[in-house]
C-alpha positions in Angstrom: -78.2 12.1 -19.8 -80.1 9.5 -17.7 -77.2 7.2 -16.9 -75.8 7.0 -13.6 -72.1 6.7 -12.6 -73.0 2.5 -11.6 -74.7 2.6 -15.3 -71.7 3.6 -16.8 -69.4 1.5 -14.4 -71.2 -1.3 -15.6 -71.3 -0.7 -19.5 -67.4 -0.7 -19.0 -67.5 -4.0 -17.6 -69.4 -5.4 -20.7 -68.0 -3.4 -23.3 -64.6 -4.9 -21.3 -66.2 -8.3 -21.7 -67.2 -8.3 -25.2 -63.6 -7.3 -26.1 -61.8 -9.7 -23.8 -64.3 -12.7 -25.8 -62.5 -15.2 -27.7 -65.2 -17.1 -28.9 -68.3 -16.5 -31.0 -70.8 -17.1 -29.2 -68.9 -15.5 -25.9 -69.0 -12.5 -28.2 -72.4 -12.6 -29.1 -73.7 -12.4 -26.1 -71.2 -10.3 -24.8 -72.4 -7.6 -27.5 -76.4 -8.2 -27.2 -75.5 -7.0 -22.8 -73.6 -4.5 -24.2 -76.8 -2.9 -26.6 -79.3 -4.2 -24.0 -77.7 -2.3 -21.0 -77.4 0.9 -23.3 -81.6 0.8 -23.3 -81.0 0.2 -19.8 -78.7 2.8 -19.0 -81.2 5.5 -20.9 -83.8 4.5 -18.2 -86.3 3.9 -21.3 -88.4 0.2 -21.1 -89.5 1.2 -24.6 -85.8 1.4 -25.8 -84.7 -1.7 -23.6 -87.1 -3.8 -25.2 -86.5 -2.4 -29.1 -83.1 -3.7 -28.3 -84.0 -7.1 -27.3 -86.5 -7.2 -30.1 -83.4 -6.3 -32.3 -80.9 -8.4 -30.8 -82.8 -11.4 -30.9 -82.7 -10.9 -34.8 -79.5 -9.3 -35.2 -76.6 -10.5 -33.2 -76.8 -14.6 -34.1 -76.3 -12.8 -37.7 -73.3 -10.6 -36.8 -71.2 -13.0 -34.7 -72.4 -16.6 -35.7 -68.8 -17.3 -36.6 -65.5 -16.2 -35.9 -65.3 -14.5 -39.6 -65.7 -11.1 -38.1 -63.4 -8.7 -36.7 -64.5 -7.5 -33.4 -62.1 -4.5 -33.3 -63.9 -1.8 -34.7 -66.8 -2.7 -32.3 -64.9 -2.7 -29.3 -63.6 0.6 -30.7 -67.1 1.8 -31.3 -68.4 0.4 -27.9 -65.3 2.1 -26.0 -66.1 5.6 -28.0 -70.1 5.1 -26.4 -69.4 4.5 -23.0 -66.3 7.3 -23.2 -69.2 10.0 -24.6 -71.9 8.7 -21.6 -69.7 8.7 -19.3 -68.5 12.9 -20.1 -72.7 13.1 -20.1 -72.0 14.3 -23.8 -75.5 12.7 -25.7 -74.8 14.6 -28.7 -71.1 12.1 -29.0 -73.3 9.2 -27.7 -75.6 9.7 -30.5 -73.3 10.1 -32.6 -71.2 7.2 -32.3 -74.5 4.8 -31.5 -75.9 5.5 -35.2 -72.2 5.1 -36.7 -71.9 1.6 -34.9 -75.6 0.9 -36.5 -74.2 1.9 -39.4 -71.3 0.1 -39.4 -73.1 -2.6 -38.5 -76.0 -2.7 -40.9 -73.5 -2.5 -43.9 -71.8 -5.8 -42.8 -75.4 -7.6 -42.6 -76.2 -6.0 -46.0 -72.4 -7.2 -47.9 -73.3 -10.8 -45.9 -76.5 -11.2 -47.7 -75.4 -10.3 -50.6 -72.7 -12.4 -50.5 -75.0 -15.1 -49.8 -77.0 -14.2 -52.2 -73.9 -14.4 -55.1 -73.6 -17.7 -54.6 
């Protein structure tokens, strides 16, 4: 793993800050640092800017309204951090796809929810 310990210091801090948000928007950009600081912390510019590229697109979609729950996030972001910071990538991995996952399925029951109506 590529993170240092100030890497990981700091995705606590945002993953602390997403999860103390109370609004929307606070949240939103709360959880695009989080991602972006993740591309970051992997000491890859091409990964760093996929994540920008995605949450430009992605997060105004996810948190435009107080509608959904954040805690399986902040769960998911705590789990992250807690497998970089034991320098375990195979947990990091892990629990990266299953927040994309998790995360992709709510876009996916949005639009079709928009789409019902």
């Amino acid at each position: 793993m590529r993170a240092l310990p100030e890497d990981v210091d700091r995705l606590e801090d945002l993953a602390r800050n997403f999860a103390e948000a109370t609004r929307a928007d606070v949240r939103r950009r709360a959880d695009s640092r989080f991602h972006i600081e993740l591309g970051a912390a992997a000491q890859s510019s091409h990964l760093t800017t996929l994540i920008v590229q995605a949450q430009a697109q992605v997060a105004p979609l996810l948190w435009d309204t107080d509608a959904l729950d954040p805690h399986d996030a902040i769960r998911e972001h705590t789990l992250i951090v807690e497998a970089i910071r034991n320098r375990d990538p195979d947990a990091a991995h892990r629990h990266a796809l299953d927040h994309c996952a998790r995360e992709t399925r709510v876009l996916v029951d949005r639009h079709l929810a928009l789409a019902a109506t």
